[in-house]
N, C-alpha and C positions, 0 to 999 in steps of 0.2 A: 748377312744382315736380313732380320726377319722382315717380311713384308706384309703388314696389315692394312687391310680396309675397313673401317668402320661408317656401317649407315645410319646416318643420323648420330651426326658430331660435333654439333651447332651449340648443344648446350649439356647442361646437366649429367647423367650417366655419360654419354658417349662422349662428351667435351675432356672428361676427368679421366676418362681410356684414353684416350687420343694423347692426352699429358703423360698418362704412363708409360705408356709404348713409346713414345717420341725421348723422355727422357732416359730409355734403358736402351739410346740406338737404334730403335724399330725405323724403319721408313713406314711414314703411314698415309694413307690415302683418307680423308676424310670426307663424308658429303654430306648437305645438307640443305634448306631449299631460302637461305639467308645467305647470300655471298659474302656479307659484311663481317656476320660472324666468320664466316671459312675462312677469311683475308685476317683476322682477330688470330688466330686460331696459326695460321700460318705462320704469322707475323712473331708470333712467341716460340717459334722453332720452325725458325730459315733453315731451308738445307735437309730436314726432317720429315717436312710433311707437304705435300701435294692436294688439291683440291678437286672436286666438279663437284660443280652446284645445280641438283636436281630435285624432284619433287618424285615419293614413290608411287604416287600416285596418280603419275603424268603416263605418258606408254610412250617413252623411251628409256625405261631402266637399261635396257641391257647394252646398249649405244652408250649411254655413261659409263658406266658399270667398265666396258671395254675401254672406253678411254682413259679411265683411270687405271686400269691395270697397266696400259700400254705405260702411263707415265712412273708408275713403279718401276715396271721394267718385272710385273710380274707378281702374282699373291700368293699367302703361306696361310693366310688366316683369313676369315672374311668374317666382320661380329654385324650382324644387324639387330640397331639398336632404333630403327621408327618404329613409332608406336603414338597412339593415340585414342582416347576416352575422354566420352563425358558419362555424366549423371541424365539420365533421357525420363525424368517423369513421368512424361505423358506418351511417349514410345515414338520419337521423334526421328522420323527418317533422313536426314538429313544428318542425323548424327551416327545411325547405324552406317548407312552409306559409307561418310570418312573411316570409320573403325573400321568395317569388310575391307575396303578396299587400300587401307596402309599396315593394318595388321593382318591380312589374309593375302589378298590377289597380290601386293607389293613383295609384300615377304616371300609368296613360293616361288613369284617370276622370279628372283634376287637371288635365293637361297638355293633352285634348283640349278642354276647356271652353274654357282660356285661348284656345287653339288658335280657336276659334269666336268667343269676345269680340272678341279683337283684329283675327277676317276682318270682324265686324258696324264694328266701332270705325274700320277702316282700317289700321291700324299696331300696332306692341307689340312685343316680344321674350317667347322664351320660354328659359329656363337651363336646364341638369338636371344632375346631380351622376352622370356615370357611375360607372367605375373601369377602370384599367390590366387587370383582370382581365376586361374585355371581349371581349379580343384573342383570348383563346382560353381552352379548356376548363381546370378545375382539378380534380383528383380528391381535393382536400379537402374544398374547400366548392364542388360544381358548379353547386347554384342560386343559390349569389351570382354564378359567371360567366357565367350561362347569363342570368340577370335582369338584369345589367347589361350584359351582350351585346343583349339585347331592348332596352334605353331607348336605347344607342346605334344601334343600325339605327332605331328608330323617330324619333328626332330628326332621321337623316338622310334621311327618307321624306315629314318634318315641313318639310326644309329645300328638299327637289325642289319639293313639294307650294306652299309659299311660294312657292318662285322662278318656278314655272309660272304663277301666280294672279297673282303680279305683272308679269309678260310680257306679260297678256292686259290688268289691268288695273292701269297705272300708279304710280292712287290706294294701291294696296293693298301695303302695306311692314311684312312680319313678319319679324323678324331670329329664326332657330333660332342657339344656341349648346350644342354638347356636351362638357361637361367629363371629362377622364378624368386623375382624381388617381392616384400613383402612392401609395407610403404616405406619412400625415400623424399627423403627433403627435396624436392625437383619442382620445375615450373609446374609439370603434368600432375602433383598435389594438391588435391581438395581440402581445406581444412589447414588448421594449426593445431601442434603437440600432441598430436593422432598416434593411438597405441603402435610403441617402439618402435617410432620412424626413425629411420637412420639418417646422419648427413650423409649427402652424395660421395662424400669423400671416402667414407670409409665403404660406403657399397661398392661404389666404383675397385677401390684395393682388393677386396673381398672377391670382385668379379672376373677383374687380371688374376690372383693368385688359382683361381678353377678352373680359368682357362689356361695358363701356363700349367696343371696340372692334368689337362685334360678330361677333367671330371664329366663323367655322363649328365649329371644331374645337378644342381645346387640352389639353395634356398638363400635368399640376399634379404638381412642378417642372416647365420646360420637357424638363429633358433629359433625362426617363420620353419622349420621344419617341423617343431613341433605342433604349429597352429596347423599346418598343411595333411598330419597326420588325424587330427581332431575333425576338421573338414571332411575328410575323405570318410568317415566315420560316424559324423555324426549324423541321427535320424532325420528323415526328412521334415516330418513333423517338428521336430526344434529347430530348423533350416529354414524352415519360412517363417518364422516369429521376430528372426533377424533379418533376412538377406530378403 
């Protein structure tokens, strides 16, 4: 029985993982910094899913982190899915602050652990919830792109790092997967009928099937691949006309 942890499962993307896994037999460990939802969450698959309720931006991740593995009885997957943005106008410190420190300092504490579990263990995957705004700078909100530009390189450093260690040795099979959602119907949405937003529902499908496939890389819908190519492409001079 597969064992997953998902960070940040309280609501929206990770609430809609947590149902998937949980309904295809996974044990899954869920966390999030709402108990009432975790207790919601639990409560719809008794027997399925386990809790600890933490904030990643508290400094005790990895004391959770262990306790919820202990009540697994052990991890196969680890998806972290915190994250958080605003729109900062006027370059509001207060709002970069949250973003560094649940989309940076939270994620590598979190993700290098797993990172280390599953080199002691032999095998594991690890997830992580980028975004399309990876690709390049935003001058609205720059430490959401600038933070989720860092989880992306760093999965892909995570994924050399893997495929080196498994080169030399065999045994050793850690599958990295980096997600990068374009916009999804979620609390964390600015705006309504925002070009090709997806329901969570089907992002969320879209994000279980790349990760049961192990995909190095994936664009949530697929065809934010195409925006994501156009981005990385286009001149800087037409870049700031928008962003």
């Amino acid at each position: 029985m597969e064992k997953v942890i998902i960070i940040g499962a309280t609501s929206g993307i990770g609430f809609e993982l947590a149902k998937l896994y949980a309904e295809r037999d996974c044990m899954v460990g869920a966390t999030g910094r709402r108990n009432d939802l975790l207790e919601k969450l639990k409560g719809l698959f008794p027997g399925s899913v386990v809790t600890e309720c933490f904030d990643v931006m508290a400094h005790e991740n990895i004391p959770h982190l262990e306790s919820l593995i202990e009540k697994l009885g052990g991890m196969d997957l680890l998806i972290y899915n915190s994250g958080y943005g605003e729109i900062s106008h006027g370059l509001d410190w207060q709002i970069d602050k949250v973003t560094t420190r649940t989309n940076v300092v939270g994620f590598v504490e979190i993700v290098n652990y797993a990172f280390n579990y599953f080199l002691n263990q032999g095998k594991g995957q690890i997830a992580a919830t980028s975004s399309i705004a990876a690709v390049r700078g935003n001058g609205y909100a720059p430490a959401y792109s600038a933070t989720k530009a860092y989880m992306s390189v760093y999965m892909e450093g995570l994924h050399l790092k893997a495929s080196r260690m498994g080169k030399k040795n065999p045994e050793i099979a850690i599958a990295i997967t980096d997600i990068q959602p374009g916009f999804v119907n979620t609390k964390m949405a600015k705006g309504e009928g925002r070009f090709w937003e997806a329901p969570v529902e089907k992002a969320a499908k879209q994000m279980f099937n790349a990760i049961q496939k192990k995909k190095r890389k994936v664009y949530i819908t697929h065809r934010w691949a195409l925006i994501a190519w156009i981005l990385k492409w286009i001149p800087y001079s037409i870049l700031k006309r928008v962003f």
